[in-house]
N, C-alpha and C positions, 0 to 999 in steps of 0.2 A: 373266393368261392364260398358260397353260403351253404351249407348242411343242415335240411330240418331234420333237426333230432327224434322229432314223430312219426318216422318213416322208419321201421328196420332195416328195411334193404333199399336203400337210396339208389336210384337208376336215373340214368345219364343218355339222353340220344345228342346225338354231335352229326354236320353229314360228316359222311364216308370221305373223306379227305387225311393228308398226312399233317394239316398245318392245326388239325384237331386234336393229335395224340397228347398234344400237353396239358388238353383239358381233362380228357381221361386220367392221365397220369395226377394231377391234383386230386379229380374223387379221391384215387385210391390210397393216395399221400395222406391227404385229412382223414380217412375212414381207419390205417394203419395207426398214426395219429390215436386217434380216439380209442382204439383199444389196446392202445400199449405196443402192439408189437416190435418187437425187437427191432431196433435200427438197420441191421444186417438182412435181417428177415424182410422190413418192409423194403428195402435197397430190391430186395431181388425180387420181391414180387412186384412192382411198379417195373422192373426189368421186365417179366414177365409178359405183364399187362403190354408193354410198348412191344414185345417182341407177339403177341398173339393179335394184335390189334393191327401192324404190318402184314403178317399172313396174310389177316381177311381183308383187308386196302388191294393187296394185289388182285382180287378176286372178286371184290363189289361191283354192283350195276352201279349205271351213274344214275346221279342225283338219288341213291339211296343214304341210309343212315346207319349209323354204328352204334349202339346199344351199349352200355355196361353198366350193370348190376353188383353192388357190394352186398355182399351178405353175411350175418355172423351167426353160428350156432354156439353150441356150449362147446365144441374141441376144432372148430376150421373158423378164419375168415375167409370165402370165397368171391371171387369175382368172376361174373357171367359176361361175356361179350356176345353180340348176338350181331350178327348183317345180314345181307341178302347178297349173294352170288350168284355169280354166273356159270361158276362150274365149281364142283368139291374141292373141297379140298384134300389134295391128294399129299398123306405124309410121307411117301417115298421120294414125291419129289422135293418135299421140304424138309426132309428129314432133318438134317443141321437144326434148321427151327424146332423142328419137335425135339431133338436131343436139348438145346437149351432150355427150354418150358420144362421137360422133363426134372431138369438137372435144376432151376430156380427155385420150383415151387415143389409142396410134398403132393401132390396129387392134380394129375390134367387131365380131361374128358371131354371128348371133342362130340357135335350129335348133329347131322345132317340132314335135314326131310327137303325133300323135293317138293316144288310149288304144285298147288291142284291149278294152278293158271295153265295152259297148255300154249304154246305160242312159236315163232320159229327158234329160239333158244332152251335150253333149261335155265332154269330162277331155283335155287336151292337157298333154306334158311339153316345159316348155318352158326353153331353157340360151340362155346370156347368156354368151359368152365377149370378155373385157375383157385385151389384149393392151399392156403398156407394153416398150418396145425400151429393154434395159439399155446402161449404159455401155461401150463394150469394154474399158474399166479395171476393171469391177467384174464383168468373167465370170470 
């Protein structure tokens, strides 16, 4: 996988499929990679990544796409996931899932908006932001 390094936040669309997770899990392996993060650390946010990236798989419309966004400030790399649903996601009933995201990465934020499309289902666009706090050696 190739990385233009002229891009801050390198973003990825793949469809909405599960035989895609290991392209995602690459971005965020090379992006971990490139800023040093700690072995353990990237371990578990590429966890992360693969465990919020099934959530939204259970939940995408078909022939939609799955989004993820790497990004790095001066004290987080974060990564954005972003699909398109068919219904919220609801984390009562994935709680298990939200307790591991929770428990992988220092910071999750889930954001929900409903389609202005109106039609016989709801279409919700729904982002998975996955926040790991970088070394202050490696900013």
């Amino acid at each position: 996988m190739v990385v233009d390094e002229s891009f801050s936040s390198p973003s990825l669309s793949v469809t909405a499929t599960a035989d895609q997770l290991h392209t995602l899990r690459a971005l965020v392996q090379s992006r971990c990679a490139h800023h040093d993060l700690a072995p353990d650390a990237a371990a578990d946010l590429v966890l992360a990544v693969d465990e919020a990236a099934s959530t939204l798989l259970h939940l995408t419309v078909a022939c939609s796409t799955l989004t993820c966004t790497v990004g790095v400030d001066t004290r987080n790399l974060s990564v954005i996931l972003t699909g398109t649903t068919s219904a919220m996601v609801d984390t009562s009933i994935t709680s298990f899932s939200w307790f591991v995201l929770q428990n992988l990465v220092d910071g999750v934020a889930l954001e929900q908006c409903p389609s202005a499309v109106t039609g016989p289902t709801e279409i919700w666009t729904v982002t998975v932001t996955l926040d790991m706090t970088l070394d202050a050696t490696h900013r």
